[in-house]
N, C-alpha and C positions, 0 to 999 in steps of 0.2 A: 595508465595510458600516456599521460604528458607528465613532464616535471613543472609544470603552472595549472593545475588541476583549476578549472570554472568550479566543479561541484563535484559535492563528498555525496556518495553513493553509499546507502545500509543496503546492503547486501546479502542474502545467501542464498544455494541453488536452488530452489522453486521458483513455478511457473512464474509466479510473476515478479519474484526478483529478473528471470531471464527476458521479461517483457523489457523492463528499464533500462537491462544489460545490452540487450539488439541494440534498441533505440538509442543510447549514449555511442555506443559502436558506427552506426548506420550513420549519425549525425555528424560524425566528426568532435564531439563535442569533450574537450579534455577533462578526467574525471579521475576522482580518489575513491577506490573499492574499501569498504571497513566493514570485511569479514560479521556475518553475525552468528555468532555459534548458538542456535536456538534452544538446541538441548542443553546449554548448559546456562540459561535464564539473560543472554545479552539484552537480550526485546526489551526487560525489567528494569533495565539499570536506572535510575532516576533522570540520570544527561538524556538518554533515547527515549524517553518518555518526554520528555520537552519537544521533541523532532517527530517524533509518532505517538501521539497521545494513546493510542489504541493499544500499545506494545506489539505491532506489525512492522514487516519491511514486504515491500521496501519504501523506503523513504528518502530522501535527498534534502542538502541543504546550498543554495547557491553563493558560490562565498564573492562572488561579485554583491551582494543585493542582502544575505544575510538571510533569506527568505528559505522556509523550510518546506516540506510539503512532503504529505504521507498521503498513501491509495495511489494502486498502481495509475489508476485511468486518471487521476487529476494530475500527477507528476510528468504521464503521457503527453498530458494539455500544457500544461506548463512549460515544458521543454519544447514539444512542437510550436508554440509561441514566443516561446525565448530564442530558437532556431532560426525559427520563419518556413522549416522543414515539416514534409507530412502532413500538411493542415490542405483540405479542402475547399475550393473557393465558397463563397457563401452561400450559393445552392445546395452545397452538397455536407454544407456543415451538422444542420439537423441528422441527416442519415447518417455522417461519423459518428453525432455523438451520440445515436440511438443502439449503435451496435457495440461502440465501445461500454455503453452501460449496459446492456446484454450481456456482453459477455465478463465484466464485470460483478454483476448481480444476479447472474446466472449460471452461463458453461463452466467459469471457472469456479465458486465455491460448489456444483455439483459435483466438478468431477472430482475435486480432493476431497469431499465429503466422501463419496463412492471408491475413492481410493483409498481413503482412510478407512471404512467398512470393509473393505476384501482384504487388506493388507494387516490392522490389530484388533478388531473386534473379536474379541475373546467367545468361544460357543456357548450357547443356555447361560447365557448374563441379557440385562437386561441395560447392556451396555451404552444402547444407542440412545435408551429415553436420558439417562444420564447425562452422558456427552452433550444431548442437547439443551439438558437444563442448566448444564453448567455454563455452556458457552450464553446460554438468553442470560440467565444470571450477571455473567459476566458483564455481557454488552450493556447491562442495566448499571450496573456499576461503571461502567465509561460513562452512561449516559449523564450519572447524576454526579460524577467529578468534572466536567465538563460545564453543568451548571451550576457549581459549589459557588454563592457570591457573583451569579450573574440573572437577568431574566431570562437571556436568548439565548440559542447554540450561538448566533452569531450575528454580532455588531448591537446594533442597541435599542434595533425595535425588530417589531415581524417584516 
């Protein structure tokens, strides 16, 4: 968008890369796209895992501030803060952030789960219990590199 890029954008076209994409767009806000080719393992690279510990995008890093931040809906927060754009007065904050975690931690991982079932679910496999234990699996293994040599998810007490 600008040749003074504010923030480097992990990107590729899913929903909720294209949440980050509006919002950097809508705000005015100058930014560097860095392509991520999923099928061919970018998410994995050891540098993006520094920047999205989960192996997701999208992700952002602000090169004012050096600050990284991965999940569509905290990056949302972040830049609507960093902006001063799109945030609702204090009344109305609670209800933002009720639906941005709704749809968050609900419409959107349904509907690509449900798109991902009508789209490669292979017929008479038993495809879907898989999928799911790989992915609980998986998330279990973020969970406990996450706390490899700490007590907390985050800072230094509960």
């Amino acid at each position: 968008m600008s040749d003074t890029p504010e923030v480097d954008f992990y990107y590729a076209p899913t929903p909720n890369g294209w949440k980050i994409a509006i919002f950097l767009e809508e705000a005015e806000l100058p930014y560097r796209t860095h392509l991520m080719r999923l099928s061919e393992g970018d998410q994995f690279d050891p540098g993006f895992l520094k920047i999205s510990p989960n192996a997701k995008m999208p992700a952002i890093v602000d090169r004012g501030t050096g600050t990284s931040v991965f999940e569509s809906g905290a990056i949302l927060i972040y830049l609507a803060e960093k902006t001063g754009r799109f945030l609702p007065g204090p009344e109305h904050r609670l209800e933002m952030l009720q639906w941005l975690f709704w749809q968050a931690a609900n419409q959107g991982p349904l509907a690509g789960q449900l798109s991902h079932f009508v789209n490669y679910a292979p017929e008479g496999q038993d495809y879907g219990r898989d999928r799911y234990r790989g992915e609980y699996e998986r998330n279990l293994a973020v969970l406990e590199t996450r706390l490899d040599g700490r007590d907390w998810m985050v800072g230094d007490a509960y």
